[in-house]
N, C-alpha and C positions, 0 to 999 in steps of 0.2 A: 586647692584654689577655690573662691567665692566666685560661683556662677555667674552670679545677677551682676556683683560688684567688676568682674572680667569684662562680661559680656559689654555692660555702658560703658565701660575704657576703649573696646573693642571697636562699636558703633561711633566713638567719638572721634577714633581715627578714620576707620574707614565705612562709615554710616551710605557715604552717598556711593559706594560703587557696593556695598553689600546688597542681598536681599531684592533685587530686581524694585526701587521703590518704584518707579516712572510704568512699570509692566500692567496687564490684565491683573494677574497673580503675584504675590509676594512670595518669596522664599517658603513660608510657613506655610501657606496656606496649598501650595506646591506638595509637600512635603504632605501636609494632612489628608491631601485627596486623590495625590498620584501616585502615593508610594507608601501606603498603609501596612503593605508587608514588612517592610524594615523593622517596624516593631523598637525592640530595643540592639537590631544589629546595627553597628557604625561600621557602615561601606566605604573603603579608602586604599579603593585599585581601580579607580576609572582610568587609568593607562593602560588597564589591561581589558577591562570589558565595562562601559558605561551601563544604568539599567534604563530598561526600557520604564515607560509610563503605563497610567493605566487605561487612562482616553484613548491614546498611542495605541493599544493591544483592541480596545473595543472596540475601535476604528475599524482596525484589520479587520478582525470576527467579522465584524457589522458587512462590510466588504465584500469578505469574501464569500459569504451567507446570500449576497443578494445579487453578485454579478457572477455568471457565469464567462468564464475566461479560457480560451483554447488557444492553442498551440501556434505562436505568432510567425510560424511558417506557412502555416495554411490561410485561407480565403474567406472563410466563412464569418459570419456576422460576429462569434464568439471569438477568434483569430484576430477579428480586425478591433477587437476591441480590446485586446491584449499590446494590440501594434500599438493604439493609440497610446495606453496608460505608460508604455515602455519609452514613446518617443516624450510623451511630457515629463518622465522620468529624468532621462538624460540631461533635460533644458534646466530640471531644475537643478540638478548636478553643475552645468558649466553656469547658471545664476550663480550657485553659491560661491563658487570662486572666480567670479566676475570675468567669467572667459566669452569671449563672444565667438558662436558656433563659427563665423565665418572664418577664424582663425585654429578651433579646436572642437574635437571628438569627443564623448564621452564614451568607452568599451567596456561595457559591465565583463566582470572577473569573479572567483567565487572569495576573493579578499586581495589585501594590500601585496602579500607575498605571492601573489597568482601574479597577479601585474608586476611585478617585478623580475619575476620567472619571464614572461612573454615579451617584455624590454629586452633583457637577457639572450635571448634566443634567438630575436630577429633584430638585434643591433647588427650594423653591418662593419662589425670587426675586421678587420686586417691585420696585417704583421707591423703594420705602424701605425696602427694605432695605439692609442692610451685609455684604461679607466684609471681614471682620479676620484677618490671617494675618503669623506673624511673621517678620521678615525673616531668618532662617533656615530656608529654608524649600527643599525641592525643586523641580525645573522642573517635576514634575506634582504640586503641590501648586497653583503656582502657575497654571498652568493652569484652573485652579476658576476662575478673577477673568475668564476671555472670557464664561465663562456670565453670572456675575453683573454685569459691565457692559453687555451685549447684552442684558437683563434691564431696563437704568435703576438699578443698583444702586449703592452708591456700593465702593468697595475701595480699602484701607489696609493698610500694612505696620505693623507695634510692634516696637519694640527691645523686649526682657525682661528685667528687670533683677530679682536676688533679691539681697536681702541677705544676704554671707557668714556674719551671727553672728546666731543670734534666742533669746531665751529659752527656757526650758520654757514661762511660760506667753502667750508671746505669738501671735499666732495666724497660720499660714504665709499665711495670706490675704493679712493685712498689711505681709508680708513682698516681697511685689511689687509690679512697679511699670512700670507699661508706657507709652512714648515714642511718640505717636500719629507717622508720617510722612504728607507730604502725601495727600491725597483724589483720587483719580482715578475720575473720571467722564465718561461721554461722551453727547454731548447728542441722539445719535436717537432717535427711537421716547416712550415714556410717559416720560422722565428725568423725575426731581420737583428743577424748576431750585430755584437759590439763594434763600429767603427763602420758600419755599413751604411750604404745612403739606399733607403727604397725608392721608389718609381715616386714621383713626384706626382700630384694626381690628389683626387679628393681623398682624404684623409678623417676620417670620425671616429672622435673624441667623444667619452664621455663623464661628464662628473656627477656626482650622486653627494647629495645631504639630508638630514631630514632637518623640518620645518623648526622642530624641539625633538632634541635629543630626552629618549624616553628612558635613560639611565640617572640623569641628574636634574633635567628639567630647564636646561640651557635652552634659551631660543637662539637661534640662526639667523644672521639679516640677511631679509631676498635680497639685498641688493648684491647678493653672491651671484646670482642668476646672473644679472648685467655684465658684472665684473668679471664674470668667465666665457662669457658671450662676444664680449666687447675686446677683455684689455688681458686674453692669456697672456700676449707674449711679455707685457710689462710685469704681471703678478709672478710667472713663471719666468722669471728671465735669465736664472742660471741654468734653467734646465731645458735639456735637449726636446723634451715632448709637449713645446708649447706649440707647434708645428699643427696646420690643419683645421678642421672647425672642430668645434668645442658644441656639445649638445649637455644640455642641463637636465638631471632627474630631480626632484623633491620627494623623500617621504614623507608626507603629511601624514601616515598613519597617528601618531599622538598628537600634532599640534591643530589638526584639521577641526575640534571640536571648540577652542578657542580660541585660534587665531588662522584660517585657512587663508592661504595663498593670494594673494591678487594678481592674477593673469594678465589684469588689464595693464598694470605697472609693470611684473616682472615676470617675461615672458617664457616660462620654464617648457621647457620641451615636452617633457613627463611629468606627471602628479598623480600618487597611487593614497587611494586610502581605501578602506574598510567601514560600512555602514554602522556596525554596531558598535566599533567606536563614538559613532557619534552622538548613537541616540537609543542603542542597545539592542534593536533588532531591527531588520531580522540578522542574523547570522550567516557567516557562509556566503556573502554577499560582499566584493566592494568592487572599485571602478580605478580603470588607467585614462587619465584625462591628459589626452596627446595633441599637439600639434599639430596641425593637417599638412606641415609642409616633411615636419620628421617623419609623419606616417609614410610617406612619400617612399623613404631609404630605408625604413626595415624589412627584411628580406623573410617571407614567410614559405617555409617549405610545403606543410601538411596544409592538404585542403576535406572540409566534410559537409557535413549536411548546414545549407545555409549560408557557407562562404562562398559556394561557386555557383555561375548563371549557367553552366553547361559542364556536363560533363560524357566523355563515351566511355562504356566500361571495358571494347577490348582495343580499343587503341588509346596511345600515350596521347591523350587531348584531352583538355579540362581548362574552365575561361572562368577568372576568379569574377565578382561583385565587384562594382567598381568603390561601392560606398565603405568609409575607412572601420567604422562598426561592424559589416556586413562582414569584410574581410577577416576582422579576427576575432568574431565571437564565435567560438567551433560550437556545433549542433545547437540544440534548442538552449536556451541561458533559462535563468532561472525568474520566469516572466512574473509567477505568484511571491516571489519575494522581492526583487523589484514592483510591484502595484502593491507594496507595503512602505515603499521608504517617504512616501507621497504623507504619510501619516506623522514618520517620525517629523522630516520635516516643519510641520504645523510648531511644534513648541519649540520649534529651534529658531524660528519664526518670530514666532511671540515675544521670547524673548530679546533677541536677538545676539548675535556672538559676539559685540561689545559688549554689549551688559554679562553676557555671560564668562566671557574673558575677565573682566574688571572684578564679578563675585568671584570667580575661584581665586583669582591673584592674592582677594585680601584676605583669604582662608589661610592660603598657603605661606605669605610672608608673614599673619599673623603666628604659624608652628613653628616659621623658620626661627622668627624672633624669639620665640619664650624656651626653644630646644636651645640655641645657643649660649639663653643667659642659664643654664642650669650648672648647679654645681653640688658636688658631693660636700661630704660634711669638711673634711679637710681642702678645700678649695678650689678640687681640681675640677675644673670642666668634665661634663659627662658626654656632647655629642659633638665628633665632630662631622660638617655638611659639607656636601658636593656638590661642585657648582657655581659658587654664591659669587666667583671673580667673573659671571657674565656681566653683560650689560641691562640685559632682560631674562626672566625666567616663567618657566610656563605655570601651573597649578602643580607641581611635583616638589616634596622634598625627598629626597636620597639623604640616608647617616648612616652612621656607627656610631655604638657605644661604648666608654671607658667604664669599669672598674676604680675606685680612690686607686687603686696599686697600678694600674695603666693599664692592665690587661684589658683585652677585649670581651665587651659580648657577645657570644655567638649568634649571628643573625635568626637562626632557628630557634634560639632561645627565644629570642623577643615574637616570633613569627607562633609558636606553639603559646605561647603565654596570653600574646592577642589572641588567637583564635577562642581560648576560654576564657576570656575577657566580654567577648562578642565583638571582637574587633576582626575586621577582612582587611589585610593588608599582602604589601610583597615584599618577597626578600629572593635574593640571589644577583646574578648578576644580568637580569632581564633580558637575556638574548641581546646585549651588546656588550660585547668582548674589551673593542677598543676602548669605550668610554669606563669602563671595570677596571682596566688595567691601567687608564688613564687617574685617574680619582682616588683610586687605592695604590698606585704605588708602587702594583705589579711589572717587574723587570720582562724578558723573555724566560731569563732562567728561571724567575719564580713559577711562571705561569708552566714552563714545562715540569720543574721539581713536584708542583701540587698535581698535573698528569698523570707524573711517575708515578703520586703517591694512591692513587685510584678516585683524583676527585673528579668528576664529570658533573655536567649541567642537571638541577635538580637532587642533587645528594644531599646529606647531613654534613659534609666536611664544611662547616664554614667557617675555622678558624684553622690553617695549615702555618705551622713554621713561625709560630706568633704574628701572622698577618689574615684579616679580614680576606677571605674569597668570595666575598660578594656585600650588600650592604641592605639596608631596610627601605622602604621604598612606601610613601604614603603620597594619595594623588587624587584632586578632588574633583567633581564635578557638577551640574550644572544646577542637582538638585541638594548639594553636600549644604549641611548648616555650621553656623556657631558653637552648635553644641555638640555633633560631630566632635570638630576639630580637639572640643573642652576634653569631652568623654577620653579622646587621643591621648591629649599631655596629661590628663588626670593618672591614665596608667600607664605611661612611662613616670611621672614621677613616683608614683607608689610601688612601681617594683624596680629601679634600673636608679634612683638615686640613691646613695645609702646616710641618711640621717639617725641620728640618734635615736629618732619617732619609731623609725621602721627596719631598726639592724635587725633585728630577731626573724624578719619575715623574709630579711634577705642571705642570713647566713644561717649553714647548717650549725655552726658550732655554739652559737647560741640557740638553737633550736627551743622552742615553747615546751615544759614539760608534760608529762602525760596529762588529758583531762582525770581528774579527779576520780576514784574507784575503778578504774580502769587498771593501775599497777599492782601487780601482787607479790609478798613479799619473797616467796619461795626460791630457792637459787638454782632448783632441780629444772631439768629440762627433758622434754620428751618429744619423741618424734610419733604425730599424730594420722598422719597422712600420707599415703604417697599416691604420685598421679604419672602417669605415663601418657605421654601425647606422640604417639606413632607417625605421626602426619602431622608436618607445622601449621598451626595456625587452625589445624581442625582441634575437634573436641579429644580429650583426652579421657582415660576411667584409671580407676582409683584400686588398688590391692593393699592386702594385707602386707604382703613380703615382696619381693623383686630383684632379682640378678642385680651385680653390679658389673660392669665393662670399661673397659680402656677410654670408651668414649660418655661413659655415665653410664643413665638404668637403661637398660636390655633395650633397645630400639626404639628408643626414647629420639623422635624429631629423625629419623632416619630416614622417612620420605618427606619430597614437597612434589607442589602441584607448578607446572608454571606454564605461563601461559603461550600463545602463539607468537606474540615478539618478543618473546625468552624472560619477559619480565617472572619474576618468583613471588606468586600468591601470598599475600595476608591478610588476614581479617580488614586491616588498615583500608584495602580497597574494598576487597571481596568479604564484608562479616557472613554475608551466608557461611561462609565453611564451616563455622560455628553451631552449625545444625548436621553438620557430619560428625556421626557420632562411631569411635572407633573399637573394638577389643581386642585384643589377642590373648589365644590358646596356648600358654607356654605344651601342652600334652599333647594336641592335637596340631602342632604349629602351622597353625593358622591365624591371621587378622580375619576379623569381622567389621563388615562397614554399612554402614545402613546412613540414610535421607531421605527427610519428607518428600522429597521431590521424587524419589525412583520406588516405583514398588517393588522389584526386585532388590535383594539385599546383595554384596557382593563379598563372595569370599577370595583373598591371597594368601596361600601358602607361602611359607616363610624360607624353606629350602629348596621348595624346586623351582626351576625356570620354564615352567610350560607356557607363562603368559610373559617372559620377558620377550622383549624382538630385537632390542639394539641396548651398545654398549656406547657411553663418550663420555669426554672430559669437559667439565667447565671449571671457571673460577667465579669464587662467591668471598669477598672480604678476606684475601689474601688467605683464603685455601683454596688448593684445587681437587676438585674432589673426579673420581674417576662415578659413575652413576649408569645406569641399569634404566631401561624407557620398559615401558609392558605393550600388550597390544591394543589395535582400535579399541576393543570391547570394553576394556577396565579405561580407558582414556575417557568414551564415551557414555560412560555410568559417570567417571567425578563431570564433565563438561555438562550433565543434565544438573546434577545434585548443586550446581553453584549457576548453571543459568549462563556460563559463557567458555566455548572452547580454553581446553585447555589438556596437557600428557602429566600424568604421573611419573616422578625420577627417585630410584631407591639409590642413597650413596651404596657403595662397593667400598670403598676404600677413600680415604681426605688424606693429604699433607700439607703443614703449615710453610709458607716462606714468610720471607722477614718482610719489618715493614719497615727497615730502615733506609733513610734515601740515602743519596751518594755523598752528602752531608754528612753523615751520621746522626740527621735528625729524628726522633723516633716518629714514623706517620701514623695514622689512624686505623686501627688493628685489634682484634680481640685477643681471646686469650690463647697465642698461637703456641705457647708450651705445650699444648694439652689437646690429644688426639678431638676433634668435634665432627658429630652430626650436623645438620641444617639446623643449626640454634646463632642466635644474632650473637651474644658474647660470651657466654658459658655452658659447661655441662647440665647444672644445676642452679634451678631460683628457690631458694627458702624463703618463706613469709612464716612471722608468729600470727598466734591467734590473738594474743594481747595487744599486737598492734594494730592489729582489722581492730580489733575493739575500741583501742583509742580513735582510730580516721571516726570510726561509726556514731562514738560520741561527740565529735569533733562536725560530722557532717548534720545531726542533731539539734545541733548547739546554731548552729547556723541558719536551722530553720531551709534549707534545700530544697526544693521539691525536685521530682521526676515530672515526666511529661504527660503522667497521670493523675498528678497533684499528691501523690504522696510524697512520705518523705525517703529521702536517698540514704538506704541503707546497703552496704554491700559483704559478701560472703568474700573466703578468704581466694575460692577460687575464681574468682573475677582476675584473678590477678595471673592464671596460669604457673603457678607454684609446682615445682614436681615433689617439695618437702614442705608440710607445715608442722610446727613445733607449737607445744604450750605450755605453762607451768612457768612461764618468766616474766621481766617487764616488758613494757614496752619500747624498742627498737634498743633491745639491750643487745641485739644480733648486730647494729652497727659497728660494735667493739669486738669484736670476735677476730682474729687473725687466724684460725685455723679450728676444727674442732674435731672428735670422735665419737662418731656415730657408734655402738655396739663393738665398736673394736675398729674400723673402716674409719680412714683417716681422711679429712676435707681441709683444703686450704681454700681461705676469704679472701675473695676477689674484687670486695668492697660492695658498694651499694645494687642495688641494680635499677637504671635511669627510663622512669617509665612516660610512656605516650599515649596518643590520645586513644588505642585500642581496651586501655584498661575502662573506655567511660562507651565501650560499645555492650548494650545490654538483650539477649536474645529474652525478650520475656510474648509469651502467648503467641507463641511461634513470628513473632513481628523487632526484627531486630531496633533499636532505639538507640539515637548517638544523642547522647549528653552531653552534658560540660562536666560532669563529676562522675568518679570521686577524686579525678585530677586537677581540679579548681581548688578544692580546698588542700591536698597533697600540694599544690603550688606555693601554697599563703605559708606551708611551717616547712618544710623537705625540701625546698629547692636549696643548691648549692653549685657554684661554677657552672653553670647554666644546665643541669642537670637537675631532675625531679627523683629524688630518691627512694625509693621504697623495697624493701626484703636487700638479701645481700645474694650476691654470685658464688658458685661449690665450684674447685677442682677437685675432682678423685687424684688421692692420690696412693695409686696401684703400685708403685713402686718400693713403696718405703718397709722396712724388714719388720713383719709382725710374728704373732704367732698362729696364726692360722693354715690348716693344715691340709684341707680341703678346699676343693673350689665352691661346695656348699655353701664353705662361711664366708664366699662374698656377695653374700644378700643384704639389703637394707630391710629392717619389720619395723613395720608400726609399732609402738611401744619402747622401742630401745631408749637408752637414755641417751642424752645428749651430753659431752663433758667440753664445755668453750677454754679454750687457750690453755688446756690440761697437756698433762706429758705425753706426749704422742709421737717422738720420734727418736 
């Protein structure tokens, strides 16, 4: 696309709401003073964390540098001057959403999901009551519905549906129309079962929406608020739980930065949002903007420091605050980051949130428009959006991507490809289930089938059963530009449509051939290297010769590290471990481990158990491996050597189960023929040296630097290989189905699909994350959303040779290599 020539088409439609013209500051000028850091990254998740400024942050500093501020339960001059900045806090809070105190509360929270816990907790549930909440809805949204089923309460989802055309004089009430979903109830405790009439008596309801749905970018009309305030029993009028008063929630957590609420029109009960949505910090910060007549009926049990005006400590006597803040902000609140939002404010200000609402809109209908006219070479549409049948939409587009053959892109394709792009985006299903399952298509059986099949929030599963489990997510904000958005559709069109221009960069099988001097003609192959990495994800060393075993080379990835909520360490988070440097003593069987961090080195014996202390079982990728813990001492050497708690676990024994679901469809599964240690897909990774050589001329050629202005060159083992081979072409190991090592027989298990750990660089004891050598591996190796480089080894132990000894299952540096020769 032609920038200059886009961008004047761009301005010609939406010139007068782009860019802040009528503001102090313009767009640009925004961008060249408040936000110098972006550099060349394009920022495109302000759904998920807006950034702060730089005024905005001085501010603070400057702030917090010159007033001293204490503790605004106490008395003293620095106390009461904490009171004050706290109380002008709040006002500017119920300004922004036009509430007037004499009707509403501001109750600072440590964020949106705080306030909606604390809604949750002191609703004053019963056996007949109802929550109603629309299936668009957040996981702490929905979270409300433990309380109120643990209550006897009944809870339902609603589709919402508005009419895209209404008259002048018809009225927006009647303009919607809400799809009751099944009733979930559970029968402990006071449940008021089927056919029962309860006690007649006050009865509260409550329904929850948010402002914009933060999965597709749908807005909401408050006039929901009214309409459920006013006219349940007409909107509900087949169903029995229109009964009672009806109390209204809004999450404003995504729409609150362009379009918050107006109180003064539609009088929500609840309204929860989070500060660094708005304006990027501070953090850990947001507010429940309540009602003072709801505050009224929620029922608060815990009282602590600051909630109560009396208390005796040995008799049952305690006399709460009568003020609706007082009552439920438990202990001291967070007064130094509230006397910070006084700051962000100011440019929210400046701007203001029409202006700011109108620039993002034209950002976002501008990607909507030019992602849906795209098409592949043979004609088919490449994106399809969610969403677009609202009637209004926020600054969010949500897609997926087709394939010319229909198939999907994997959202973590496009998610890994942006990030070494320098693109910030989101993918998965945002912490909203219903609108996930809404937009994509997802039944219950599917949603439980991809369960089955081990996919959980945050995984790599994102295509299950040929269907999308989540979608791609870009979303703008208040400082996002035109050239943002450009920089966006520039690389979705260069890697996700397939033209003629750019089939080669899109498919393996047209693959670019080697750079030039790089191929040699020889057809002999040899085995050059072997590396053993005792501990995944740490360093590994390199021998001449090496056992071979059932599960690969001799103890090859047989321990991992993991951490205290059972997460299992890699580089990927933790690259320090990459400074833990390993050996073993096949003579003296012993590992040796040394880190710059420990002055003690630590030795483990290999056969005895003097420092094991416990045995158990987990599952890791559809094995379960039985593993072996050691004691504090060794736990407490690797939690120094990487800088955060964490136990070491040796496998004992693994067994594969299947990964087929009840379908018989195959799920997402390594290679479970074949006995494994803690390795992600295979026993073995081979890399040639002729194809390091080609990436190396290749990253050369392109002029790359590092982020010390050289150029990016890299060794084979960057890539963590346990076999490198040389004497061939380059990625002449793609064609290989099986090969024999010295007599030791390896079946190809195809590519092996690399991530962003291969561009983590430990140089001058200072670890360095790049963008390469997986940037440029992306432009010729990717294929089916996979980045290919070296191929995957099974041993195969089984098959009748002639070796006669257990000696001769060793692998040596030197042996020849023979690809797709007679070997069985």
């Amino acid at each position: 696309m032609n920038t200059e020539l886009e961008k004047q088409q761009f301005l010609k439609e939406f010139g007068s709401d782009y860019g802040y013209p009528n503001s102090p500051k313009n767009i640009d000028e925004i961008r060249a003073t408040e936000f110098k850091r972006l550099n060349d990254t394009v920022y495109l998740d302000h759904a998920g964390a807006t950034l702060y400024s730089e005024s905005q942050m001085e501010a603070v500093f400057k702030d917090l540098n010159t007033t001293v501020y204490g503790n605004p339960h106490s008395q003293s001059s620095c106390s009461l001057a904490s009171e004050d900045i706290v109380g002008r806090a709040r006002q500017q809070v119920l300004n922004f959403f036009n509430a007037s105190p004499r009707e509403y509360s501001c109750i600072f929270t440590s964020g949106a999901t705080a306030a909606l816990k604390l809604v949750g907790e002191t609703f004053p549930w019963s056996s007949t009551s109802s929550f109603m909440y629309s299936m668009e809805n957040h996981n702490s949204v929905l979270g409300i519905r433990e309380y109120a089923l643990s209550k006897g309460a009944a809870a339902f989802a609603v589709d919402i549906e508005e009419g895209t055309h209404r008259s002048e004089s018809e009225s927006p009430k009647s303009n919607l129309k809400l799809t009751q979903h099944h009733v979930q109830r559970r029968s402990e405790g006071g449940v008021l079962k089927e056919g029962m009439t309860g006690k007649t008596g006050n009865v509260y309801n409550l329904f929850a929406f948010p402002s914009e749905c933060n999965f597709s970018g749908r807005k909401f009309d408050p006039y929901l608020v009214n309409t459920i305030k006013d006219g349940s029993e007409r909107i509900l009028a087949s169903s029995q739980y229109c009964r009672g008063c009806w109390l209204v929630l809004i999450d404003a957590a995504k729409g609150c930065a362009t379009d918050p609420p107006d109180l003064s029109k539609f009088k929500a009960d609840f309204v929860v949002f989070s500060f660094y949505k708005l304006f990027g910090y501070p953090t850990g910060l947001g507010a429940l903007i309540v009602r003072n007549d709801a505050a009224k009926l929620m029922k608060k049990t815990y009282f602590s420091g600051g909630t109560v005006a009396a208390a005796i400590a040995d008799v049952d006597f305690f006399k709460r605050r009568e003020g609706v803040e007082e009552f439920f902000e438990d202990g001291t609140i967070s007064f130094l980051s509230i006397a910070a939002i006084q700051h962000g404010f100011k440019i929210i200000n400046m701007l203001t949130t029409s202006s700011i609402s109108r620039h993002t809109a034209s950002l976002a209908a501008y990607v909507r428009n030019k992602l849906l006219a795209l098409k592949h070479e043979n004609g088919e549409f490449v994106c399809t959006l969610y969403g677009l049948l609202s009637s209004e939409m926020g600054p969010t587009v949500s897609f997926n991507m087709k394939r010319p053959d229909g198939t999907w892109y994997g959202y973590r394709e496009v998610e890994k490809l942006a990030s070494l792009a320098g693109i910030q985006l989101r993918t998965g299903c945002f912490c909203n289930p219903g609108a996930c399952a809404k937009y994509l298509g997802l039944s219950h059986l599917d949603l439980l089938s991809n369960i089955e099949a081990g996919h959980v929030c945050w995984d790599d599963r994102d295509i299950l059963h040929g269907k999308p489990t989540g979608a791609v997510r870009v979303s703008f904000g208040y400082m996002s530009t035109f050239e943002d958005a450009m920089k966006f559709l520039n690389f979705v069109e260069n890697n996700f449509v397939i033209l003629s221009s750019n089939r080669c960069a899109l498919q393996l099988s047209s693959i670019s051939p080697p750079i030039e001097g790089t191929a040699k003609a020889a057809a002999r192959h040899f085995l050059t290297s072997i590396t053993v990495y005792p501990i995944k994800s740490c360093a590994g060393f390199s021998v001449d010769q090496w056992p071979l075993t059932s599960t690969g080379l001799l103890y090859d990835r047989e321990w991992i590290l993991k951490s205290t909520t059972g997460e299992i360490l890699t580089q990927k988070k933790v690259p320090e471990m990459c400074y833990i440097s390993t050996l073993i003593d096949l003579n003296l069987g012993k590992m040796f481990l040394e880190s710059p961090r420990c002055k003690e080195k630590l030795q483990i014996e290999l056969k005895s158990s003097s420092l094991v202390t416990g045995r158990d079982k987990m599952n890791i990728q559809n094995h379960r491996y039985e593993v072996r813990s050691y004691n504090n001492e060794v736990d407490i050497w690797f939690s120094k050597a990487i800088g955060r708690p964490c136990t070491l676990l040796r496998n004992s024994g693994s067994q594969s189960f299947s990964c087929i679901d009840k379908n018989g469809s195959p799920g997402m599964c390594r290679d479970v023929g074949a006995k494994l240690n803690f390795v992600n897909e295979a026993q073995f990774l081979l890399v040639s040296e002729e194809s390091v050589a080609d990436l190396n001329s290749r990253l050369k050629s392109s002029g790359r630097k590092s982020n010390g202005g050289k150029s990016v060159q890299v060794g084979a083992m960057r890539f963590r290989p346990n076999l490198v081979i040389s004497s061939g072409e380059p990625y002449a190991e793609d064609g290989w189905s099986h090969l024999n090592i010295g007599g030791k027989y390896f079946l190809s298990l195809g590519g092996c699909n690399r991530c962003q750990m291969i561009n983590i660089n430990p140089e001058a004891g200072e670890v360095q994350r790049l963008s390469e050598p997986l940037a440029t591996l992306a432009g010729y190796r990717r294929a089916k959303g996979k980045i290919l480089f070296g191929i995957l080894l099974r041993y195969e132990n089984n098959t009748n040779t002639d070796m006669k000894t257990e000696s001769d299952a060793w692998l040596r540096v030197g042996e020849e290599i023979v690809p797709n020769g007679d070997g069985h």
